[in-house]
N, C-alpha and C positions, 0 to 999 in steps of 0.2 A: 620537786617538792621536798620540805625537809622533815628528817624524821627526828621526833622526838624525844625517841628513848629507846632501849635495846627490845625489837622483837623477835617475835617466835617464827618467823619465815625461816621456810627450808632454803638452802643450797645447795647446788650440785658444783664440785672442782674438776677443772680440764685441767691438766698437762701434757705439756710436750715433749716430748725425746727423740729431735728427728723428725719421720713421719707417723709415729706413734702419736694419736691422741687419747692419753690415760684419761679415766672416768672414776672418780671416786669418791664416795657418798662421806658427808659432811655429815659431822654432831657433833653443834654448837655448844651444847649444855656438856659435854664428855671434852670438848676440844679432842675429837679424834676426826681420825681421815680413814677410808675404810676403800681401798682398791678393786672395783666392780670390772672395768673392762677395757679393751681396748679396740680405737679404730685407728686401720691404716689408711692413711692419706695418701694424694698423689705424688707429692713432694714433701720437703721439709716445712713445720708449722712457722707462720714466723708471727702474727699475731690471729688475735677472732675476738667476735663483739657479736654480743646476742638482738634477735629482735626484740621491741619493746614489749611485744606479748610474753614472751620467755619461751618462744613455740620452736624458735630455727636459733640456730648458730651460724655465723660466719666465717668460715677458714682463711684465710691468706695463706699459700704456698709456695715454695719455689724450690730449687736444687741452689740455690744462690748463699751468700752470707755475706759478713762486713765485707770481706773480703775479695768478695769474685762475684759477677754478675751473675752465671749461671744465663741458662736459656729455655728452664721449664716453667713456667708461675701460672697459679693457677686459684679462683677462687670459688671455694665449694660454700653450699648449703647444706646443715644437718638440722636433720629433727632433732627435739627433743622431748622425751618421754615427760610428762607433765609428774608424773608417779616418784618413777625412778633416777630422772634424768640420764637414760640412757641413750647414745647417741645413735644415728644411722643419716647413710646420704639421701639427699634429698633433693634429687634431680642430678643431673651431669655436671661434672667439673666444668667450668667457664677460663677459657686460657686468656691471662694478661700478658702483657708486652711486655715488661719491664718484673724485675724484682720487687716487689710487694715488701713494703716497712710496717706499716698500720692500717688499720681497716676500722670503722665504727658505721652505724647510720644513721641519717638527719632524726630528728625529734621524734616522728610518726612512722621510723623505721619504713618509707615508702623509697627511698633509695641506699643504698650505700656508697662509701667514700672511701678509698684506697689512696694511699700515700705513695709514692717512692722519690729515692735518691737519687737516681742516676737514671735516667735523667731527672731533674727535680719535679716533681707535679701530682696533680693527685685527678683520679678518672673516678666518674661518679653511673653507677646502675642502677636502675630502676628496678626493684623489686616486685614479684607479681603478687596479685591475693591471696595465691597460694604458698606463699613466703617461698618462691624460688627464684633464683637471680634472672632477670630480665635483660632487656638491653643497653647498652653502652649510651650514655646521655654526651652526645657533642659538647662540646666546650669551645669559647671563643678562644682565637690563635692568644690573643691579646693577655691573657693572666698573666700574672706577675707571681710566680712559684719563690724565688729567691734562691739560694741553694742550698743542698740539702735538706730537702722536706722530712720532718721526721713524724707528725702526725696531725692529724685534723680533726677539731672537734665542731658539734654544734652549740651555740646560744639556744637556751630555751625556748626563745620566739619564733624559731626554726629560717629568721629570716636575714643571720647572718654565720659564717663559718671564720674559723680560726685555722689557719696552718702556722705549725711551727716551722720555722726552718734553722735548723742548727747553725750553718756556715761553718769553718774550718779553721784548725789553728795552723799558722806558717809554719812551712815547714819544709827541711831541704831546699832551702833558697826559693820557694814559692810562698809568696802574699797572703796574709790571713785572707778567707773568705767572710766577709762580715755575715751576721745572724740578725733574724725579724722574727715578727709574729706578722704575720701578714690576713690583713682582715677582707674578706668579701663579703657581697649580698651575694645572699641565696633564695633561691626562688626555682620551685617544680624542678630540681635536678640541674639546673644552672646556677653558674658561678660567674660572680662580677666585680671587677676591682674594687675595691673602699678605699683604703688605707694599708699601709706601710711603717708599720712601726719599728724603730730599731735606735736606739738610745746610743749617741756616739759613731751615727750612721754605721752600727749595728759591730763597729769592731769591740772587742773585747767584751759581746753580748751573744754568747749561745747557747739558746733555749732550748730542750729535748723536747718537754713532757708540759701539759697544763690539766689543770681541774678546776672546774669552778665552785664557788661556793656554791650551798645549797639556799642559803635566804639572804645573806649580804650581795649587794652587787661588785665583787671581789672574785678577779682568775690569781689563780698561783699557781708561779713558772718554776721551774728547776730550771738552772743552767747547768750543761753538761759540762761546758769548758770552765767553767768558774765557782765550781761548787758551792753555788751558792740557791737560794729561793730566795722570788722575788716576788712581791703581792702588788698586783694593778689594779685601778678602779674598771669595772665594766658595767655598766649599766644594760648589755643586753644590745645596744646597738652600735655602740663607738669604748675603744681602750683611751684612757690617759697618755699622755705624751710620754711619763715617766712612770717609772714604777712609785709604791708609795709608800712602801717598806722593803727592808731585802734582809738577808739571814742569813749565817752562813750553816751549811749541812756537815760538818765534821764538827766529832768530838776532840778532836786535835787537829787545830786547824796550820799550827805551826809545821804539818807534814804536808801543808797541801799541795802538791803535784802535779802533773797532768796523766800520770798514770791514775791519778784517782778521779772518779769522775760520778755524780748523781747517776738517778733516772729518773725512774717511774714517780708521780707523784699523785696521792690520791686524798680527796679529802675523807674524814668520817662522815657517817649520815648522819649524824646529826649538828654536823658544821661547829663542832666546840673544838675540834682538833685535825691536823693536818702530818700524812706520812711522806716520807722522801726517802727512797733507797741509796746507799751509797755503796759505790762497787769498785772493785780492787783485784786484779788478776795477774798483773804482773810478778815474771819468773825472774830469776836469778840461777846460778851454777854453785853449790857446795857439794866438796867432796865429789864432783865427777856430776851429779843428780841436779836437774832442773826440780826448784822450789821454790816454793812462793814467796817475793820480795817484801812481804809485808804490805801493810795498811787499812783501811776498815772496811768491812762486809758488813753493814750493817742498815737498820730502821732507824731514823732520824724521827723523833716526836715531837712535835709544838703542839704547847697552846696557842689560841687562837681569841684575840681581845672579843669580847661579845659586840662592841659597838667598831669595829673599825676593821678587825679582823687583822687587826696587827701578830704575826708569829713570834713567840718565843722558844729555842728551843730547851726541852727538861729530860732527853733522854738520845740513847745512842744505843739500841739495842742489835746486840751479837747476832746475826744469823747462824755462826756457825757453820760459814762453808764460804765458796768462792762464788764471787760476783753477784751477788740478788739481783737478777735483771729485771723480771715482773715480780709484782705482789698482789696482792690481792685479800679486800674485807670481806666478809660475810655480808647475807640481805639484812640480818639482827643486829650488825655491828659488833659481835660480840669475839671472834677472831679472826687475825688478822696472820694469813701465809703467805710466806716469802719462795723465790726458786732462787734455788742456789742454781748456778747456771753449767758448771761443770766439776769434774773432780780435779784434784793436784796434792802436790805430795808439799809438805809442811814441816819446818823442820822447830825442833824443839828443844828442851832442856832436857828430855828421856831418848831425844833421836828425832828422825824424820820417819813422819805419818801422811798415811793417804787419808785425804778427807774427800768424801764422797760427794756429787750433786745430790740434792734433796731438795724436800719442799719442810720447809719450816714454820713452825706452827705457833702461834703466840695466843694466849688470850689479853684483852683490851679491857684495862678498869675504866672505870667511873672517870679517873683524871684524865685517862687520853693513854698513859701508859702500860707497856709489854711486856708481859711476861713468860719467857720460854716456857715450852711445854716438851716439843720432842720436835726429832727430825725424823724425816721417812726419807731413808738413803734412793736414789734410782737411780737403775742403771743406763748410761749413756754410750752404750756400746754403740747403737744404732743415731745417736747424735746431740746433740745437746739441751739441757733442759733451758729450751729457747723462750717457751711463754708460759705462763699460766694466768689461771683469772676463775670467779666463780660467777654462776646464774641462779637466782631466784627461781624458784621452781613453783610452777601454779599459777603461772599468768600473772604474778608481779612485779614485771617487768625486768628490765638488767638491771645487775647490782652494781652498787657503786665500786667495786674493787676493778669493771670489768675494760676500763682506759687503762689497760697497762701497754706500753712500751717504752 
């Protein structure tokens, strides 16, 4: 449903650091963040997506990362306090097989959908009345995952699903792996081929992240590999062959890289503007010291055409740290927090400085545009500030900030 105009709904913000799930109460009118509590999880957070009531939260876990399969994964249920938004588990951790990427659930939050990479594919749970995780819903051998899945969302109508799949860039004499959006029918917890979509039989097309509009029938893609967004018609049960506008996400596009790379992309509720994270980690050697090679850390802002939903972009705002992996809007619309994803040391015109992970805080005008307010430094001793995301508190439902990965 689209909102709007900026309301007065409360939010609660999650963060992660490792297996620390931070809690901390949101005010919107103050643009402050105020640090309540912490739960420990079985493993490391790697994404979560609330129910549609705003009652449970969904963990994804693992001891895993880009880098290493790991062999713990694991997906919990927490309650949440309707009041406070304060967390607690809620039933037994549920053990997955594979490394968990993203997690959300279909429309009426009666199942959930977990993603992963390796192998590619996504396992779907049925969830009980009680908002605790249920049993594993079989899947036909037959699905067509593509490679590298990196998240799954639902259509409104609840009766078809989107996975993205990233693919791969060549590399040390191994073959690009092409990228899709790869579309199914969905029905009670099952999943059914549709379509296959991939522009150039999907080589030089890799897609992270999607959101859909809230009243245009319009998805918009990041590409990871090509920093670019890219807006498709979707009417709700079939994508366009092609995309139908594209855009590119740097404010200096003449640096663009493969060290640099999007992500997260999220619409506003009220559908007049569109965010896109861009992330930059890459180290370098000065004076003996690993430091940051330069490039942007930053919130990409477009408008967004009222009749077409065409993107322009009008801003390229500083995070102020390294990597914004997730982000995340308020249920009011009214700001908008980024996760810096870790710290590194930064070198400058006064010397080289450590910049800390944090979560960053912007307020959002009337035009769609961000403006700093503060960072909240945290500490990543215990692992990296891997997700964050907020939930509407009071039973109105998940908030739009809450598809990050």
């Amino acid at each position: 449903m689209a909102v709007t105009g900026k309301q007065t709904q409360r939010s609660a913000l999650y963060a992660s650091a490792g297996s620390r799930l931070i809690h901390f109460e949101v005010d919107a009118e103050h643009a402050t963040l105020t640090e309540r509590a912490t739960l420990t999880l079985p493993a490391d957070v790697q994404y979560a997506w609330p129910h549609v009531s705003g009652r449970w939260l969904y963990v994804a876990c693992s001891d895993g990362n880009p880098d290493a399969s790991g062999s713990r994964h694991f997906v919990c249920a927490l309650a949440i306090d309707a009041a406070t938004g304060a967390l607690r588990m809620h039933g037994e951790a549920v053990s997955l097989r594979w490394r968990p990427l993203h997690i959300t659930t279909d429309i009426h939050s009666e199942h959930v959908a977990i993603t992963y990479n390796v192998p590619s594919g996504v396992s779907v749970h049925r969830l009980n009345a009680d908002g605790a995780i249920g049993a594993e819903v079989a899947q036909p051998a037959s699905l067509d995952f593509g490679v590298y899945a990196h998240q799954v969302r639902f259509a409104a109508s609840n009766t078809r699903a989107i996975v993205v799949t990233r693919g791969n860039d060549a590399e040390a004499g191994k073959p690009e792996d092409p990228g899709a959006l790869k579309l199914f029918d969905y029905r009670q917890g099952l999943l059914a081929n549709r379509a296959s979509i991939a522009p150039g039989d999907g080589y030089g097309f890799g897609p992270r992240h999607v959101d859909f509009h809230p009243a245009l029938p319009r998805l918009y893609v990041s590409l990871e590999r090509q920093n670019k967004l890219q807006v498709w018609d979707f009417n709700g049960e079939m994508l366009g062959a092609a995309p139908l506008h594209v855009a590119g996400t740097l404010a200096d596009a003449a640096h663009d890289n493969r060290a640099q790379k999007p992500g997260t992309v999220h619409m506003h509720p009220n559908g007049r503007h569109v965010y896109v994270a861009n992330r930059a980690r890459a180290s370098k050697v000065v004076a003996g010291q690993h430091v940051f090679a330069g490039g942007e850390n930053n919130i990409a802002v477009y408008a967004l055409d009222a009749a077409s939903g065409a993107p322009t972009l009008i801003q390229n705002a500083d995070t102020r740290g390294i990597a914004p992996r997730t982000f995340a809007i308020d249920a009011g619309g009214r700001l908008l927090v980024a996760a810096n994803l870790m710290p590194m040391q930064v070198a400058g015109a006064s010397g080289v400085t450590r910049v800390e992970a944090g979560l960053t805080v912007f307020t959002i005008a009337d035009d769609g545009r961000l403006t700093f307010v503060r960072k909240h430094d945290i500490d990543t001793v215990d692992g990296q500030l891997f997700w964050m995301g907020m939930v509407a508190l009071g039973g109105a439902g998940p908030d739009q900030g809450m598809n990050t990965l």
